[in-house]
N, C-alpha and C positions, 0 to 999 in steps of 0.2 A: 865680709867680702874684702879682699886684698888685692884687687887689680881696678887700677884707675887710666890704664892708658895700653897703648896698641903700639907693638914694633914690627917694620918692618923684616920680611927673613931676608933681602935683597941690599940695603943701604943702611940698614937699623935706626933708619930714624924711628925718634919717639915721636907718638901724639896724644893728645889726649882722647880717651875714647868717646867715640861716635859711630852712629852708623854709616860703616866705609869699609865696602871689601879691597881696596887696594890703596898701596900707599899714594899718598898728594902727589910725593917728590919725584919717585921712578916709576909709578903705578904697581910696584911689586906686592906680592899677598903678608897680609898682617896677622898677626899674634898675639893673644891678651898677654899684656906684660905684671908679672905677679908681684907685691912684696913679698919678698922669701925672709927678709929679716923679722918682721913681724909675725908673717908665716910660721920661722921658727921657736917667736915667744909664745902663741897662742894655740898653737895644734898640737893636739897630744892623744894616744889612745882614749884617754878617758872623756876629754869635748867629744871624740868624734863620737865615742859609742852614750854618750848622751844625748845625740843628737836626733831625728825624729826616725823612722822606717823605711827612710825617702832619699831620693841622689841629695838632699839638702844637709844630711846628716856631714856633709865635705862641704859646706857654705861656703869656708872659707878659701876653698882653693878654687872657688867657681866666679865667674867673672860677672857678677847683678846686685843690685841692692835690693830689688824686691826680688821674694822668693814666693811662685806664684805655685801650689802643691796639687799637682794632678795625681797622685799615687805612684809615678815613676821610680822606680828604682827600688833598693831593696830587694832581689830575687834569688832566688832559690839557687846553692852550688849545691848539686847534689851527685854521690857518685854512682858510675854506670859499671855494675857489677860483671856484668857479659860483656860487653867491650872493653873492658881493663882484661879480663883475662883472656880474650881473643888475641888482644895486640901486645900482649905481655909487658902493659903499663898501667901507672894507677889513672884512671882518667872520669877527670870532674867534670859535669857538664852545667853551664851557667845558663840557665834559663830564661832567657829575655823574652819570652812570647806569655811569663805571668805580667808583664806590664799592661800598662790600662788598656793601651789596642793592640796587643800584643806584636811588640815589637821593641826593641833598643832603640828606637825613632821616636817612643814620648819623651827618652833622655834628652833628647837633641830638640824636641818641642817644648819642651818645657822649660829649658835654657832661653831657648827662642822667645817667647810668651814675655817670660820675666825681663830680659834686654830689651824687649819693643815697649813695654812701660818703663822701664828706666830712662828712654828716649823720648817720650812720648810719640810714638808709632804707634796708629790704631787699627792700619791694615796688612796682614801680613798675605806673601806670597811664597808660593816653594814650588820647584819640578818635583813630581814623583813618580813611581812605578807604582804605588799603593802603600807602601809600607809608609811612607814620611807623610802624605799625604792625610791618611787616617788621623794620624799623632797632631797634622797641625791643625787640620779641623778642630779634633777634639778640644785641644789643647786652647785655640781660639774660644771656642765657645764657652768654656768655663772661665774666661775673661773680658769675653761680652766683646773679642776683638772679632771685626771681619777676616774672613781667609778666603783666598784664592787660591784653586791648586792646578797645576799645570800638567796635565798624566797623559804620555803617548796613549793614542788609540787603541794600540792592542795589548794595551796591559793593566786591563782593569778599571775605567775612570769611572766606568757605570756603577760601581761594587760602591766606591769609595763615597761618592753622590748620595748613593741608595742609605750608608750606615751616618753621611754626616747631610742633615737634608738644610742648616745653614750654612752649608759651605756653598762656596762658587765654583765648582767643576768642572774646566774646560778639556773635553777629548782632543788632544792636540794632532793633527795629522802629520806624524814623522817621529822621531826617535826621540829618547831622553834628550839624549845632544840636544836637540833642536830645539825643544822644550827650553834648555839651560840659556839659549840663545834667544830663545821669545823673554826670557827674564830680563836680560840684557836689554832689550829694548824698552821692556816698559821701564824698567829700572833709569831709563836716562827721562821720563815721561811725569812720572809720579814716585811720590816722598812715601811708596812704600816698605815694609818692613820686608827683606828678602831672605829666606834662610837660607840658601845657599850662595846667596850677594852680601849684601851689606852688612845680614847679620849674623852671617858666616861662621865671623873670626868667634863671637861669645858660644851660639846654638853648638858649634861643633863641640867645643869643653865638655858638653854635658855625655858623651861618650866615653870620656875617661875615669869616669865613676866607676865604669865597669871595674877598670882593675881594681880603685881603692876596695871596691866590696871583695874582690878576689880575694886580694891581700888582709882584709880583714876577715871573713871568713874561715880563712887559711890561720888567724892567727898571728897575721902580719909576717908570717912566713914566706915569701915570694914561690910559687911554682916552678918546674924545669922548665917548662914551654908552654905558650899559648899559641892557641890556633884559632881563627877564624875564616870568615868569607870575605874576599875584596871585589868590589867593584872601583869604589871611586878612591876607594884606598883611605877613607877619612877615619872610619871607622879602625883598622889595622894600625894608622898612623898615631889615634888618639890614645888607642889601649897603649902601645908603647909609652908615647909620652905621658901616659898616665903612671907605669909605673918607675918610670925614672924621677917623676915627680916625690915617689913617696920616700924614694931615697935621698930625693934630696932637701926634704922638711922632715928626715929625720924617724919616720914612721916605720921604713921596713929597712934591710939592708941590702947590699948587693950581695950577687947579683942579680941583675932584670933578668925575668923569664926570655928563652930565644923563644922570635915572634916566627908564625910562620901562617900563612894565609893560602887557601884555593879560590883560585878565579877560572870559570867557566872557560876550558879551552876554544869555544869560537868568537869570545872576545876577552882577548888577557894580557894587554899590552903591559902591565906591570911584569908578570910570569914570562913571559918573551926577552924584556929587560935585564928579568934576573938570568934568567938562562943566559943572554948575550953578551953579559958586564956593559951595558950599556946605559943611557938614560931613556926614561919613557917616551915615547911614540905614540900619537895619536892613531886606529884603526878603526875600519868600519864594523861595527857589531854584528856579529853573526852567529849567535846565541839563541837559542829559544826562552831561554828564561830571561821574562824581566828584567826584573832586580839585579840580574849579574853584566847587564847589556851595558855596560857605560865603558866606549870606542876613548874617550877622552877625559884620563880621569885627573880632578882636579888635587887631586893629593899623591899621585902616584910617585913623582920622582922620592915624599917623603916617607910612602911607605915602601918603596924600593931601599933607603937607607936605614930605613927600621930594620928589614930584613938582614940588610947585610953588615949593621954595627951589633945586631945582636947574636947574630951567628944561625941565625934562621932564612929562611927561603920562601918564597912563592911561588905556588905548586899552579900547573894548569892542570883543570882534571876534564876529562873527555864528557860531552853531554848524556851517553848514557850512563857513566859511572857517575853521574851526579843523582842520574833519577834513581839507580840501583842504590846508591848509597843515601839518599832520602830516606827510602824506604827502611833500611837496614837499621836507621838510627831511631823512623818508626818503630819497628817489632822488635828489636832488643829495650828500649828505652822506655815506653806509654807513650814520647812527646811524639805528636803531628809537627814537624818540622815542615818548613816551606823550603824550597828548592837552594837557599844559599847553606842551609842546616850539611844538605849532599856533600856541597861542594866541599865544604869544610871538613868532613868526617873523611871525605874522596883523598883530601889532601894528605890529611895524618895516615890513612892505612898507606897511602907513597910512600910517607916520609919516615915511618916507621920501618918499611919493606927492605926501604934503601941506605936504613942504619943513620939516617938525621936524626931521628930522635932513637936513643937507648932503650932498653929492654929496663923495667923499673923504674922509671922518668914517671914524675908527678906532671901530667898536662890535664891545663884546662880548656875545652873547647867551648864557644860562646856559640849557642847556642840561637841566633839573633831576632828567630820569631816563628811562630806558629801559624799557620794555615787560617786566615780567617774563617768565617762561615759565608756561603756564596752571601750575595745582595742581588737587590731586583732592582729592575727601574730602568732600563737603558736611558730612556728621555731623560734621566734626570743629569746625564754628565752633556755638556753643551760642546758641539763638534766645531770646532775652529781650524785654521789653516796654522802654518811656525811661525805664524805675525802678528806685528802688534794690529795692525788694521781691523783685522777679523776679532779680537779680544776686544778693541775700543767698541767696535760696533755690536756686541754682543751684550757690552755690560751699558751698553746706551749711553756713550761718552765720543761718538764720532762729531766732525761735524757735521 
């Protein structure tokens, strides 16, 4: 491990690390700060591919001392024969739904897990839609930590309950937003582990694995473009700085793949941004899908600059050509894709239509997770109001 401390992106001040999503001094958002010098005495193709099957196999570029192994990471690029020659490109698909709950969110729980013991944190909390929520249960339970998961009512809280039956499952009445806003408040209440709060700045890193596997897979060869789904933009922001990362310890060269992202046309305040030349804007979600729902996204200005220092875009694609293009990615590919798979696949046949990306261009589309299997149990996710009141009184800590 080579990062002992947190900068701000606002005033740069250093600190040493701790659990704190924003700086002391401006309150601005923080950054694990790397040693790149050591960095570049100790990383080399040959550590890393001695290293285990797992996002740990990049220890060193990951911000924990303990490294807590859920099976994350490692997954299959594999390429899609019918779609390269439909859109007359070679195109890889990065299979994140072989992860333990199928999804690129045990990367980001399992970062999480290992930072809440390096802290001594024993209860962790997160908002989900289902996908992060899965990951932190699981991810909790195979270290004996409690989890709390925060999941608006109409997306799924009963599923996540039903597959993790020691987690604490609250059906929140109102939106992810609001959800991120019940965090907030317990968060000033209780010295709990927050993955999208306090333990934000580490859990997020483990996202950026994605590329190192890319780039290793490939051969350390960097791709022409990568494409994914955005919602909060964390995920599009971290693959970027992930592969700027390996150019800069020395691993791949330049240059970085152009990044480009699809976000659900009835909520895409980043897509909107890009189109306007402007900076993000909060909107109200009005989306059907889940997962893609996030009105106010906490990475967006940085994966609006991803887009446009790499020469890539952020596409909005219309909500039936998300569900047409789920499908599509279904019956050409085997994989069961969940509804961001669409969006993502929606974006490149755009982007390719409209000559952003070239005829012959190596892209890889990440692929971010598979359709779980339904769950049962409604009573098992516990129905609360966007407050802390109704959580105290739930987990029998009112007065």
């Amino acid at each position: 491990m080579s990062a002992h401390s947190l900068r701000c992106r606002v005033c740069e001040d250093v600190t040493v690390a701790e659990p704190v999503e924003s700086c002391r001094r401006c309150s601005g958002p923080t950054d694990v700060l790397y040693d790149w010098a050591r960095i570049a005495r100790v990383v080399t193709h040959g550590s890393v591919a001695a290293g285990p099957p797992s996002l740990w196999r990049y220890r060193e570029l990951l911000p924990s001392d303990t490294r807590v192994e859920t099976g994350a990471g490692w997954t299959p690029l594999v390429r899609s024969d019918l779609l390269s020659d439909a859109l007359g490109i070679d195109l890889l698909l990065k299979l994140e739904g072989e992860n333990p709950t199928a999804s690129y969110k045990d990367r980001i729980a399992t970062v999480a897990v290992s930072a809440a013991l390096d802290h001594g944190v024993t209860t962790l909390c997160c908002s989900s839609t289902g996908n992060l929520g899965d990951a932190v249960a699981a991810a909790a339970a195979a270290t004996g930590l409690e989890a709390i998961v925060l999941a608006p009512a109409g997306a799924g809280p009963a599923e996540v309950a039903a597959r993790h039956p020691g987690a604490r499952v609250f059906a929140v009445d109102g939106t992810y937003d609001d959800c991120r806003r019940l965090e907030l408040e317990l968060g000033a209440l209780f010295p709990w582990g927050f993955v999208s709060g306090n333990l934000h700045p580490y859990a997020s890193e483990g996202a950026k694995t994605i590329s190192f596997e890319i780039a290793e897979q490939l051969g350390w060869e960097l791709p022409d473009a990568v494409i994914c789904p955005a919602a909060s933009g964390t995920l599009f922001s971290k693959l970027a700085q992930g592969f700027a990362e390996l150019t800069r310890a020395g691993l791949a060269a330049e240059p970085v793949p152009r990044m480009f992202a699809g976000q659900a046309l009835g909520t895409s305040p980043i897509a909107s941004a890009f189109d306007d030349d402007r900076s993000v804007s909060r909107v109200e979600s009005a989306t059907h899908f889940a997962s893609l729902a996030v009105g106010d996204p906490s990475y967006g200005d940085l994966a609006l600059g991803a887009a446009r220092t790499t020469g890539g875009a952020i596409i909005a694609v219309a909500e039936d050509q998300i569900i047409a293009h789920t499908s599509l990615l279904a019956e050409t590919t085997g994989v069961a894709p969940d509804c961001s798979g669409g969006a993502a696949l929606g974006a490149l046949v755009e982007a390719v239509r409209r000559g952003d990306i070239a005829r012959g261009s190596r892209v890889v589309l990440v692929v971010t997770g598979t359709r779980p299997s339904a769950g049962t149990g409604l009573a098992c996710a516990i129905k609360v109001g966007p407050n802390a009141t109704d959580v105290l009184t739930a987990l029998g800590l009112s007065s």
